[in-house]
Each structure stands twice: as structure tokens, then as C-alpha cells.
PyMOL Python script that loads the backbone (N, CA, C, O; Angstrom):
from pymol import cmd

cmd.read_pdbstr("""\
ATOM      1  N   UNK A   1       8.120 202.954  41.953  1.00  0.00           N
ATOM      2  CA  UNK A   1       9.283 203.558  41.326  1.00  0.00           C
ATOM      3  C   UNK A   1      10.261 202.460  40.898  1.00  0.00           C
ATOM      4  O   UNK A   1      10.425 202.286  39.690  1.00  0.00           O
ATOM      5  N   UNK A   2      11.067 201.544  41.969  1.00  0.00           N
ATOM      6  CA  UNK A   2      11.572 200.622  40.938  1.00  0.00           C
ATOM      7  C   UNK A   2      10.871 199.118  41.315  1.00  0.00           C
ATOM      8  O   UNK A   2      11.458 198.037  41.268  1.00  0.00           O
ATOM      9  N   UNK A   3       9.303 199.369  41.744  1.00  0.00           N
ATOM     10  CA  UNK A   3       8.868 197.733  41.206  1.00  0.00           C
ATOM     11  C   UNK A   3       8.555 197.846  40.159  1.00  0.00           C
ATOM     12  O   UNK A   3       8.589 198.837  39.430  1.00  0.00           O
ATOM     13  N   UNK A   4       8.027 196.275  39.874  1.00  0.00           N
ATOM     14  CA  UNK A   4       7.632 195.533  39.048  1.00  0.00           C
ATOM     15  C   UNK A   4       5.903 195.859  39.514  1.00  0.00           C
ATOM     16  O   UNK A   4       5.399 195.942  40.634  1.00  0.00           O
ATOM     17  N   UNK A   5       5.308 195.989  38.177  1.00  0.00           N
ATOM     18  CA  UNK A   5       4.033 196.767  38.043  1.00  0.00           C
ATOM     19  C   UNK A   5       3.193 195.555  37.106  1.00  0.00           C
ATOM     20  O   UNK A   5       1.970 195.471  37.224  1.00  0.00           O
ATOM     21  N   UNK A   6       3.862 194.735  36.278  1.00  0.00           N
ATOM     22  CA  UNK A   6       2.814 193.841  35.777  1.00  0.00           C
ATOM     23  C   UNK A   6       2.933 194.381  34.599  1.00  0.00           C
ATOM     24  O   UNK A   6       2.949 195.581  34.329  1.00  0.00           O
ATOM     25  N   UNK A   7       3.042 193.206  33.679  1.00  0.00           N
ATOM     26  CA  UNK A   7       3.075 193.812  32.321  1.00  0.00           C
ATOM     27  C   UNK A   7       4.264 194.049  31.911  1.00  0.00           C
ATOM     28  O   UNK A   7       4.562 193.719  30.763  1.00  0.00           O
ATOM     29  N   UNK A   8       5.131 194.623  32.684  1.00  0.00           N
ATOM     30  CA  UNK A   8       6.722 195.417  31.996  1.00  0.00           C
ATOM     31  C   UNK A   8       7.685 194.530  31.408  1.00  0.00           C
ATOM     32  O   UNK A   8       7.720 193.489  32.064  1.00  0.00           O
ATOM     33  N   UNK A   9       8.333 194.520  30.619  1.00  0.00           N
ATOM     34  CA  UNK A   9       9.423 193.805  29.548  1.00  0.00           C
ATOM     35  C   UNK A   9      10.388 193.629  30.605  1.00  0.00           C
ATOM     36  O   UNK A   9      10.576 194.195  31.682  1.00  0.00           O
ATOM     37  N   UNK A  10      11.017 192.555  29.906  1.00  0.00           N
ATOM     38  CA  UNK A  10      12.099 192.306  31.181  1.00  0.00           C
ATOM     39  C   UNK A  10      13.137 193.076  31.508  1.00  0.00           C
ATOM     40  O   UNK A  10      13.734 193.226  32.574  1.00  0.00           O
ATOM     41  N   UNK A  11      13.328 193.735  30.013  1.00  0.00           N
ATOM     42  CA  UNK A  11      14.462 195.475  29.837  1.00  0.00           C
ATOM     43  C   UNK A  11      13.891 196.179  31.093  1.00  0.00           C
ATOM     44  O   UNK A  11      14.647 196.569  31.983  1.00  0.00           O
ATOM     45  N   UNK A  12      12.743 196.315  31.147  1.00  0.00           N
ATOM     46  CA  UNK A  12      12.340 197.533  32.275  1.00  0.00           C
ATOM     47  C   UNK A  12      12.375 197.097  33.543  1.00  0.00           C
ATOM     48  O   UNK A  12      12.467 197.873  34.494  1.00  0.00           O
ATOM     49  N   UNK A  13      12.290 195.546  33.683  1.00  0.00           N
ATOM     50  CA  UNK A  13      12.693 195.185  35.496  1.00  0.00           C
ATOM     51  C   UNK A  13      13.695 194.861  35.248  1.00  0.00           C
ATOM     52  O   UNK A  13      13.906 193.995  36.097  1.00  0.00           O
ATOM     53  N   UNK A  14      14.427 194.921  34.733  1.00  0.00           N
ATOM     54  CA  UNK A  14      16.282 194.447  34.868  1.00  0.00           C
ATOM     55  C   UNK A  14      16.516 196.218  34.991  1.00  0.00           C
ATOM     56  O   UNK A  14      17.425 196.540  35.755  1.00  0.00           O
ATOM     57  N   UNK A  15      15.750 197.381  34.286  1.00  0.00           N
ATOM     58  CA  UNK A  15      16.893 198.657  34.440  1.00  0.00           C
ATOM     59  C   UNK A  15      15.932 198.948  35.893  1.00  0.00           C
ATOM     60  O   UNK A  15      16.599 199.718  36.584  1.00  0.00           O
ATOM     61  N   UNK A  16      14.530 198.591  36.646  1.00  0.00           N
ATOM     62  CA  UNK A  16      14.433 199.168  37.253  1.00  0.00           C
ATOM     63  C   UNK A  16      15.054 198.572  38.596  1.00  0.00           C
ATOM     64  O   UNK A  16      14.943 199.149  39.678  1.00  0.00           O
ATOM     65  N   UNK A  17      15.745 197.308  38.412  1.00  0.00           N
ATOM     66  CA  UNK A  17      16.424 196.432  39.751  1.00  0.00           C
ATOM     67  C   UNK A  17      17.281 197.298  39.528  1.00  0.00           C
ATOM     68  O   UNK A  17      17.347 198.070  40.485  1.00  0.00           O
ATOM     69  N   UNK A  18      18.456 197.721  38.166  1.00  0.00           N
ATOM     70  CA  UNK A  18      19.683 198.012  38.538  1.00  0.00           C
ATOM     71  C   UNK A  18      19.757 199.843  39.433  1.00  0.00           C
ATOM     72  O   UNK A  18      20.578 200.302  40.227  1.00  0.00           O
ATOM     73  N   UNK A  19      18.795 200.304  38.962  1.00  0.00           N
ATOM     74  CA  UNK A  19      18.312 201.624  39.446  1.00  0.00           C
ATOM     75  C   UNK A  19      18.253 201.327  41.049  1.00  0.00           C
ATOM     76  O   UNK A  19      18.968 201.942  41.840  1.00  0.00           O
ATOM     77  N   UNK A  20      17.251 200.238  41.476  1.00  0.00           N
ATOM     78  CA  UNK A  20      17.121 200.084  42.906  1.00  0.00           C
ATOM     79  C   UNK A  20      18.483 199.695  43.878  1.00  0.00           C
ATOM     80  O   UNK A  20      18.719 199.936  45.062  1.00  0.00           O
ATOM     81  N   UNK A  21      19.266 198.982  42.820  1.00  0.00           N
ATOM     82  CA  UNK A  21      20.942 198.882  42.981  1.00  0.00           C
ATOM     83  C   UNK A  21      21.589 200.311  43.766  1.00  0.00           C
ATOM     84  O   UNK A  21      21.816 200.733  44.900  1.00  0.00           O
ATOM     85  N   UNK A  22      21.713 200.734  42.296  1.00  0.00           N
ATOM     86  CA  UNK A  22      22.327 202.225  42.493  1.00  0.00           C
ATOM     87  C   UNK A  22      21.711 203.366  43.774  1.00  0.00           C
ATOM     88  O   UNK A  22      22.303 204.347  44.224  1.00  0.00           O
ATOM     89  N   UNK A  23      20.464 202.890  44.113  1.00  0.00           N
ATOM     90  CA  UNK A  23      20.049 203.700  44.980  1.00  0.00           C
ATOM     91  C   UNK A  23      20.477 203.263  46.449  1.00  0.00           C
ATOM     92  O   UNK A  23      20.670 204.085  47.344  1.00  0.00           O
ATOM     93  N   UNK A  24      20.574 202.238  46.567  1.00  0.00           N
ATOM     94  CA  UNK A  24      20.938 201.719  47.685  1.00  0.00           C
ATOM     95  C   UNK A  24      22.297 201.617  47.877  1.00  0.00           C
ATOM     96  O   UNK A  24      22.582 201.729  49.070  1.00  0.00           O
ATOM     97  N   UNK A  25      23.323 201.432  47.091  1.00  0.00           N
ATOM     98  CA  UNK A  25      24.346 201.976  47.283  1.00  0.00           C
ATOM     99  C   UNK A  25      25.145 203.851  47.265  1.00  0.00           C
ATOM    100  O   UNK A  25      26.207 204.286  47.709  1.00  0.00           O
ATOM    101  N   UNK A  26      23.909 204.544  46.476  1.00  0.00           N
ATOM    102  CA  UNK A  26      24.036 205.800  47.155  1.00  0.00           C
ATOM    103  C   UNK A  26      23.390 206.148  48.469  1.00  0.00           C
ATOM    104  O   UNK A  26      23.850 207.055  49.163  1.00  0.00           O
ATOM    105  N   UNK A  27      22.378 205.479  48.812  1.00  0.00           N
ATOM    106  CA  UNK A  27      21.996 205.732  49.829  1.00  0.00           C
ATOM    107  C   UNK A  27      21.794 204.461  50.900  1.00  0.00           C
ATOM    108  O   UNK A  27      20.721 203.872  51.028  1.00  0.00           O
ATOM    109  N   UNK A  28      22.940 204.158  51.603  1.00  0.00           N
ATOM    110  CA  UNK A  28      23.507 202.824  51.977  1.00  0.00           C
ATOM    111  C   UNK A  28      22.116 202.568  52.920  1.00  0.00           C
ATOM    112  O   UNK A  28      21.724 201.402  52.883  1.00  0.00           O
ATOM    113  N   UNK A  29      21.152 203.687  53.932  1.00  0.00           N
ATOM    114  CA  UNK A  29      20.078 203.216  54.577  1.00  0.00           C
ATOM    115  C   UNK A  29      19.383 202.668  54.062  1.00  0.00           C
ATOM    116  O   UNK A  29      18.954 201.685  54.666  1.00  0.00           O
ATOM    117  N   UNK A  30      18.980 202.864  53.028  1.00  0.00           N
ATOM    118  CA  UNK A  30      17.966 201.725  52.161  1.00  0.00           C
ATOM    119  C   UNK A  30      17.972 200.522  52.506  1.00  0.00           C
ATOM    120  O   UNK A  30      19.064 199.959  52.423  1.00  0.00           O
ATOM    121  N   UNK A  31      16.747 199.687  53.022  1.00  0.00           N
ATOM    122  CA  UNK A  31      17.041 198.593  52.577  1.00  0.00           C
ATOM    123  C   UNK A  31      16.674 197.800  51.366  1.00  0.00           C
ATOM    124  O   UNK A  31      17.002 198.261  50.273  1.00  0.00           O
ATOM    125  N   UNK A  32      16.160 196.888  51.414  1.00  0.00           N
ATOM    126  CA  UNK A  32      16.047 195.836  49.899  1.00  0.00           C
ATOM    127  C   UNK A  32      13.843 196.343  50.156  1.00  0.00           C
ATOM    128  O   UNK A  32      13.059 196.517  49.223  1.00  0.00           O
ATOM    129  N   UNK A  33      13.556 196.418  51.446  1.00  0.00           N
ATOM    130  CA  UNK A  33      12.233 196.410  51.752  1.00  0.00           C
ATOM    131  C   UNK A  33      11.806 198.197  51.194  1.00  0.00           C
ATOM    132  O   UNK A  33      10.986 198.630  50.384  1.00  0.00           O
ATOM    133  N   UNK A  34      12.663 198.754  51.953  1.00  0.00           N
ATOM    134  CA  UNK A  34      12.409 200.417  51.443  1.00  0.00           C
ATOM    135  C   UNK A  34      12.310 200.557  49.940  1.00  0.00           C
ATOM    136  O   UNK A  34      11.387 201.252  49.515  1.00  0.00           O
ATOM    137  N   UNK A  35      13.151 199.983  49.068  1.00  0.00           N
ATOM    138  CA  UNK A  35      13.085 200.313  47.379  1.00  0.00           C
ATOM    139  C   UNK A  35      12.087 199.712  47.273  1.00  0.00           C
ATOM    140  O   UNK A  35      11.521 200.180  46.285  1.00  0.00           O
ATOM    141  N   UNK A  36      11.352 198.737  47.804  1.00  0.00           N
ATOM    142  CA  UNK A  36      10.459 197.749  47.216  1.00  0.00           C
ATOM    143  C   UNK A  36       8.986 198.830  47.847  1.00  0.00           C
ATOM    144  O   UNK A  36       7.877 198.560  47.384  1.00  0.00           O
ATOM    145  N   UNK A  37       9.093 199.838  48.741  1.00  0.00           N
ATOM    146  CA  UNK A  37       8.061 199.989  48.981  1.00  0.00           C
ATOM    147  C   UNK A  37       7.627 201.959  48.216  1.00  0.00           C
ATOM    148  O   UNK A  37       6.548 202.551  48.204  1.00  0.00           O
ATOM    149  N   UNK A  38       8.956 202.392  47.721  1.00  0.00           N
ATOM    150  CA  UNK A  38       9.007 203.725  47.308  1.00  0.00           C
ATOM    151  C   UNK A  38       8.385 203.863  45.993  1.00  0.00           C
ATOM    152  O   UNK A  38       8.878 203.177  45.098  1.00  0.00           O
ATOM    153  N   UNK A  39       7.223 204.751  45.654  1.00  0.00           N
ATOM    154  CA  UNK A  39       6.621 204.310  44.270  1.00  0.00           C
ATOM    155  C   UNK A  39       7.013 205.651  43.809  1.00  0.00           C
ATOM    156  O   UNK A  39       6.595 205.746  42.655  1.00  0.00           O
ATOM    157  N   UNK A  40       7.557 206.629  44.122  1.00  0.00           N
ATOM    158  CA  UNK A  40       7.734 208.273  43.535  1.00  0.00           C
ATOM    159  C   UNK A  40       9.171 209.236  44.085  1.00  0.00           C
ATOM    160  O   UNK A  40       9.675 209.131  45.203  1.00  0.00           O
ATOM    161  N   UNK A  41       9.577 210.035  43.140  1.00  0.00           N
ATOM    162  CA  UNK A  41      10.801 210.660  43.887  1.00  0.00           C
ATOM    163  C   UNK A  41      10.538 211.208  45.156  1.00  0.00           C
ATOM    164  O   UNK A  41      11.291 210.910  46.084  1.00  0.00           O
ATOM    165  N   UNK A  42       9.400 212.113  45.376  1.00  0.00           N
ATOM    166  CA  UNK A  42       9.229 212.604  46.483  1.00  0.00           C
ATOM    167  C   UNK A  42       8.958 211.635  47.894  1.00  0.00           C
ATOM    168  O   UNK A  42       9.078 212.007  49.061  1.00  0.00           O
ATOM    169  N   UNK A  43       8.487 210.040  47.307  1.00  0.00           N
ATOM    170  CA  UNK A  43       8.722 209.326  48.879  1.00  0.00           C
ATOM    171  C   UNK A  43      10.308 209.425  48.824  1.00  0.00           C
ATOM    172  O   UNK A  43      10.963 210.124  49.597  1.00  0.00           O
ATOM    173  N   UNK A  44      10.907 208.545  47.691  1.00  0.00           N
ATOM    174  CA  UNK A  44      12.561 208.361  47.710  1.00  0.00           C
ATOM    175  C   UNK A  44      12.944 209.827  48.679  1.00  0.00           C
ATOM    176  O   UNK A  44      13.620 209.539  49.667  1.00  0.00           O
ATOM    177  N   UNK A  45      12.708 210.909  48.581  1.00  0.00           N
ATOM    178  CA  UNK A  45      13.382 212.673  48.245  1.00  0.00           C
ATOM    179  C   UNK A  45      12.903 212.701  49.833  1.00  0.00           C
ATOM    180  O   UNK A  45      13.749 213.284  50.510  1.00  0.00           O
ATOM    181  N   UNK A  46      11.594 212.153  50.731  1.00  0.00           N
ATOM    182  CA  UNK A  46      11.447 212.126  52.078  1.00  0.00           C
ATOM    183  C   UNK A  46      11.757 211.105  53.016  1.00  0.00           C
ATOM    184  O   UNK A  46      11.424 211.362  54.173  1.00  0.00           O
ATOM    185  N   UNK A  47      12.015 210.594  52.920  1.00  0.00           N
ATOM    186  CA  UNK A  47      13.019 209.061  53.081  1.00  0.00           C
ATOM    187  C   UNK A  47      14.430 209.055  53.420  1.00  0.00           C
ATOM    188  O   UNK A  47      14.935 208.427  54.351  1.00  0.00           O
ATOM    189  N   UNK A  48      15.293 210.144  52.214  1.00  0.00           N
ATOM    190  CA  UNK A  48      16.523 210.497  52.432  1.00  0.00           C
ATOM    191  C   UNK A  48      16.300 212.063  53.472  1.00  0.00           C
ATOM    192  O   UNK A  48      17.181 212.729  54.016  1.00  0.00           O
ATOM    193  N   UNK A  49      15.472 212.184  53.469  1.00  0.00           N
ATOM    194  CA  UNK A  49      15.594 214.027  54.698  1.00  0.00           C
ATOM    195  C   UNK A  49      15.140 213.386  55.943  1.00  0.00           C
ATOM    196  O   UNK A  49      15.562 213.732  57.047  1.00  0.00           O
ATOM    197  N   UNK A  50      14.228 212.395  55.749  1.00  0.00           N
ATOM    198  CA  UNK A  50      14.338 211.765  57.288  1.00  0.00           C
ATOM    199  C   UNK A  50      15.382 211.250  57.972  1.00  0.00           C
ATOM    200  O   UNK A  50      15.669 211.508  59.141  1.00  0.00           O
ATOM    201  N   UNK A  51      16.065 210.371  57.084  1.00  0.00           N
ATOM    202  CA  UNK A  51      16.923 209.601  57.747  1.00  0.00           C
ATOM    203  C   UNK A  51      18.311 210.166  57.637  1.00  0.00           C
ATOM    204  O   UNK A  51      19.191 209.643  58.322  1.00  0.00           O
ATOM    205  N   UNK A  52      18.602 211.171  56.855  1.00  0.00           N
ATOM    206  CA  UNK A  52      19.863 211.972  56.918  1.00  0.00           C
ATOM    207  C   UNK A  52      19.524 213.050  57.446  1.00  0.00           C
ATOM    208  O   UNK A  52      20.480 213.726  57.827  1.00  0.00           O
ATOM    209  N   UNK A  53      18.296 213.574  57.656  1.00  0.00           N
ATOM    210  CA  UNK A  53      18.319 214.981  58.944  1.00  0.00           C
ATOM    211  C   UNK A  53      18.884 216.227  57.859  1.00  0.00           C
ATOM    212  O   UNK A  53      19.818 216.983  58.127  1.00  0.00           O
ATOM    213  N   UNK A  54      18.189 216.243  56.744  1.00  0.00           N
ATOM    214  CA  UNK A  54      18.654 217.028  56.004  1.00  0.00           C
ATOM    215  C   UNK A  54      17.432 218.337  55.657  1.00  0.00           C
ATOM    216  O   UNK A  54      16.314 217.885  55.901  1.00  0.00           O
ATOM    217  N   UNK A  55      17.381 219.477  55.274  1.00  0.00           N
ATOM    218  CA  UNK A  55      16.587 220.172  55.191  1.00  0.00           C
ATOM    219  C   UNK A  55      15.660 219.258  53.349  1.00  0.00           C
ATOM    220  O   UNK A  55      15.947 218.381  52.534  1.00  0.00           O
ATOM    221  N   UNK A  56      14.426 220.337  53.636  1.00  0.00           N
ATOM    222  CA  UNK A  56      13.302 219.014  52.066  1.00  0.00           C
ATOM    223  C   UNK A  56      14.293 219.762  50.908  1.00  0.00           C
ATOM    224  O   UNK A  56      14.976 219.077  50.147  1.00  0.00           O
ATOM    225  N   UNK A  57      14.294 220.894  50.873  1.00  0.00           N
ATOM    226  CA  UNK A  57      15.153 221.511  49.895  1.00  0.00           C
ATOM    227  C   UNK A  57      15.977 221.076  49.325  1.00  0.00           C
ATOM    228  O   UNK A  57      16.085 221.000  48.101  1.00  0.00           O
ATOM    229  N   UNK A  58      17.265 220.434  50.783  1.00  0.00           N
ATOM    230  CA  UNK A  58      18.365 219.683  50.361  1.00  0.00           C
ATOM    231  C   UNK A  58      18.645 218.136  49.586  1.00  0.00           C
ATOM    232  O   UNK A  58      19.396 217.679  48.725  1.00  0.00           O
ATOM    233  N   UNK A  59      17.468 217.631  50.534  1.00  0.00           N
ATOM    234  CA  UNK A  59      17.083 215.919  49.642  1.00  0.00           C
ATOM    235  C   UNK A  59      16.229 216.014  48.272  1.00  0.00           C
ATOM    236  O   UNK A  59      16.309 215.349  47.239  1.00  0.00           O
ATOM    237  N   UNK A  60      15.251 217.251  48.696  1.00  0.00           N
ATOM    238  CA  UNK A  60      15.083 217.251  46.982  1.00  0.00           C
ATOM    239  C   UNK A  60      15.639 217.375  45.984  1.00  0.00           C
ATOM    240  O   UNK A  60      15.148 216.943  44.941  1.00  0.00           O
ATOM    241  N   UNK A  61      16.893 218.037  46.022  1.00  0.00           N
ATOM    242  CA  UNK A  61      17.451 218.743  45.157  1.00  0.00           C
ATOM    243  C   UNK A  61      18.849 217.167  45.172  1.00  0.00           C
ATOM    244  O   UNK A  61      19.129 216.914  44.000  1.00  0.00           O
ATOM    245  N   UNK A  62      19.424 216.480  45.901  1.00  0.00           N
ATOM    246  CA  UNK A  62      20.310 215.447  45.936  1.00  0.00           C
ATOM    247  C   UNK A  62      19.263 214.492  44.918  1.00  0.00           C
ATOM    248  O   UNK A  62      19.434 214.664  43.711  1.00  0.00           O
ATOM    249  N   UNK A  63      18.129 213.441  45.362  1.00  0.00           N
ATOM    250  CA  UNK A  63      17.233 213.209  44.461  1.00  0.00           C
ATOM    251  C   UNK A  63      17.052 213.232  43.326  1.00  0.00           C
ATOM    252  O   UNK A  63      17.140 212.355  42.466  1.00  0.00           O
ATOM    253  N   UNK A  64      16.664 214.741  43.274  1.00  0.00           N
ATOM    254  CA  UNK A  64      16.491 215.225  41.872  1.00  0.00           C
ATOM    255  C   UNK A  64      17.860 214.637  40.846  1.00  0.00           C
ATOM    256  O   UNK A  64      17.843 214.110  39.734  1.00  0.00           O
ATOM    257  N   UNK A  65      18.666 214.888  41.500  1.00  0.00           N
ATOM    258  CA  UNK A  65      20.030 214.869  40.416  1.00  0.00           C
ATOM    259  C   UNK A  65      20.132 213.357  40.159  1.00  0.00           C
ATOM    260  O   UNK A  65      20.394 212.925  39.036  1.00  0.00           O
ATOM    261  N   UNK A  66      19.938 212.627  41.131  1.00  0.00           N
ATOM    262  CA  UNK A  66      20.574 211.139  41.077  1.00  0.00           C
ATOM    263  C   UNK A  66      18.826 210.700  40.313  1.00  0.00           C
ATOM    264  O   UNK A  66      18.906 209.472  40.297  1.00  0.00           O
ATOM    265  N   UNK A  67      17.844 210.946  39.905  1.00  0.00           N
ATOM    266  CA  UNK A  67      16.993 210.657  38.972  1.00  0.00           C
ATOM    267  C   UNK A  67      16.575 211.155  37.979  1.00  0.00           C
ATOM    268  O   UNK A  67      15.620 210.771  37.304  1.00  0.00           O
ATOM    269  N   UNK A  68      17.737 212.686  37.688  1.00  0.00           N
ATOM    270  CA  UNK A  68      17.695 213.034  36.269  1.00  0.00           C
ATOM    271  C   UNK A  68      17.888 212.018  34.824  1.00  0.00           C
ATOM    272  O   UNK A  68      19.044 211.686  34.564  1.00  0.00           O
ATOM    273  N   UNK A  69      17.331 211.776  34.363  1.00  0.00           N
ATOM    274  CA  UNK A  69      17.893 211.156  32.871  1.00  0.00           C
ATOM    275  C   UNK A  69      17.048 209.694  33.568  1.00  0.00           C
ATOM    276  O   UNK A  69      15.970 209.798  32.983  1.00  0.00           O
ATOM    277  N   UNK A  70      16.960 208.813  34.185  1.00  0.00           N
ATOM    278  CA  UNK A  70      16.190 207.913  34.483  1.00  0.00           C
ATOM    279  C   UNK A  70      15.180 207.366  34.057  1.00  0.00           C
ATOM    280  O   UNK A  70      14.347 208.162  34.491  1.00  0.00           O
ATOM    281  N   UNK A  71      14.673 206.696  33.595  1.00  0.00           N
ATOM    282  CA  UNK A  71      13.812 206.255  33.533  1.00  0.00           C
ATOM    283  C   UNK A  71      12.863 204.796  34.267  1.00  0.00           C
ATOM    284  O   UNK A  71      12.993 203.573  34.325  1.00  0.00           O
ATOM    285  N   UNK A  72      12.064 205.663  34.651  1.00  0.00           N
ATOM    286  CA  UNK A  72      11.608 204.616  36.121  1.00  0.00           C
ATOM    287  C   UNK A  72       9.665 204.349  35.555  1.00  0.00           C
ATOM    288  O   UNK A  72       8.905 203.680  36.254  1.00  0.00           O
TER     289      UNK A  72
END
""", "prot")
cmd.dss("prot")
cmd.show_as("cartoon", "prot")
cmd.util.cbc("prot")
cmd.orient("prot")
């Protein structure tokens, strides 16, 4: 989700670092190792219900919003 996959323009690892940015400052548990290891919303979307103790409903739907319009 926001690595580097090989191949990608530098536009797409500069928006997918600043994305991994933004995620980690919405979601301050993150660390630098967790973004590096999340390849899909639904790890990101179980990740945040684990570690915030939130119902799947609820992190899916937080998720969802903060990766609308995105491109990853």
C-alpha cells in the first residue's frame, strides 16, 4: 500500500511516502515498520481495530474515509 513496488516514478513514491506520512500521524501507533509492512486497506482497517479496540465496522468505515480519493 505505501511501498515502493519497483518500477514506480518517483511522483508515485514521493505521494506514496507522503500518504505513509499522513497515516502515521492520523494514526500516531504506526510505526515507520507497520506502513512499510501494510500492502491493503483492510490490513491498514485491522491494524487500527486491533490496536484501538474498536468494533471492524468502526475501523472500516474511519479507513475507508481517510483513503477515499487516494491513490495508492
Amino acid at each position: 500500500m505505501f511501498g515502493y513496488q519497483g518500477g514506480e516514478s518517483d511522483e508515485t513514491v514521493a505521494r506514496k511516502r507522503s500518504y505513509a506520512t499522513e497515516a502515521r500521524e492520523r494514526w500516531p501507533f504506526l510505526t515507520r515498520f507497520d506502513v512499510t509492512t501494510i500492502h491493503n486497506e483492510q490490513q491498514l482497517a485491522t491494524m487500527v481495530r486491533d490496536r484501538l479496540g474498536l468494533r471492524k465496522d468502526q475501523a472500516d468505515a474511519d479507513v475507508h474515509r481517510w483513503t477515499e480519493g487516494k491513490r495508492f
